[in-house]
N, C-alpha and C positions, 0 to 999 in steps of 0.2 A: 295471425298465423293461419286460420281457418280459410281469409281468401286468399294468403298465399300457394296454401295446398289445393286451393278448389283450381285456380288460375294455371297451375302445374298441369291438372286433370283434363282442364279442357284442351288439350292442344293433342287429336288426334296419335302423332307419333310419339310423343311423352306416354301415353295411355298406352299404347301399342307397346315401348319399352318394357312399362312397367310389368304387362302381362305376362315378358318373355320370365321378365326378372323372381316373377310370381313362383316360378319353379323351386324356387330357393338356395338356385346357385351363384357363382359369380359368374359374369359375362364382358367380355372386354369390347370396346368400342367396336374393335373390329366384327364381329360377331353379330351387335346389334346392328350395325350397317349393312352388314348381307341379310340379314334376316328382313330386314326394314325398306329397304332399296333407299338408302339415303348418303350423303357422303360424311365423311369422317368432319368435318370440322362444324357440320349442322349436327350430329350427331350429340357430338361433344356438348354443343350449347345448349341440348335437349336435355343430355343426362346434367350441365352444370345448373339448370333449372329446378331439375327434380331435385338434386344433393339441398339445392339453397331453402329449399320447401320442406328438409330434413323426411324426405321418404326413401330414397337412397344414400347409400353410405360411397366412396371409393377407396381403392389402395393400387399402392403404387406398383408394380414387378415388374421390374427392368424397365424396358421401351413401354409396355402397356399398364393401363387405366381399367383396372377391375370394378364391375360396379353389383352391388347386391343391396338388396330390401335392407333399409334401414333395420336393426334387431331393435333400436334405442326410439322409434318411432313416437313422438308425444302420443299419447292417450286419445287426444281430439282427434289428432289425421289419422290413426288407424283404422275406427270405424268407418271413415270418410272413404279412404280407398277402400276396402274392404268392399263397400257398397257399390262405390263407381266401376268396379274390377268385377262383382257380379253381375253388375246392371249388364255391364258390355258383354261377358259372358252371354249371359240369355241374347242378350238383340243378334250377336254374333247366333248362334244355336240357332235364330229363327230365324234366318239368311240364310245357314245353309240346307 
């Protein structure tokens, strides 16, 4: 489980997702595509990445794929993101 979640972590626009997702709302694919400069069906296999690594959750409305922070998050990956989300914080802070 541990290097499922860490594996999730490293891959730059998963990481970038999850930041957006950090907000604590939901965000539909399309959303994180503009936000991300990526297209919808790399998008999708980034967020089916994070869901299978159980740090995001989806739901379905209508045509669109809602995606928001896992609430059910195992105990192990939350401090894990937690950490990786502030690490990039600061390096992000000390860039700009």
């Amino acid at each position: 489980m541990v290097l499922r979640v860490l594996t999730a972590l490293a891959e730059p626009t998963r990481l970038a997702a999850l930041g957006v997702l950090g907000d604590g709302g939901e965000h539909c694919v399309c959303e994180l595509m503009a936000l991300l400069g990526v297209s919808q069906s790399r998008m999708s296999r980034h967020m089916a990445v994070l869901r299978d690594a159980g740090l995001v959750t989806d739901r379905r409305d209508a045509q669109w794929v809602r995606y928001r922070m896992n609430p059910d998050m195992s105990p192990e990956a939350r401090p894990i993101l937690e950490a990786v989300l502030a690490a990039e914080a600061a390096r992000a802070g000390r860039a700009a």
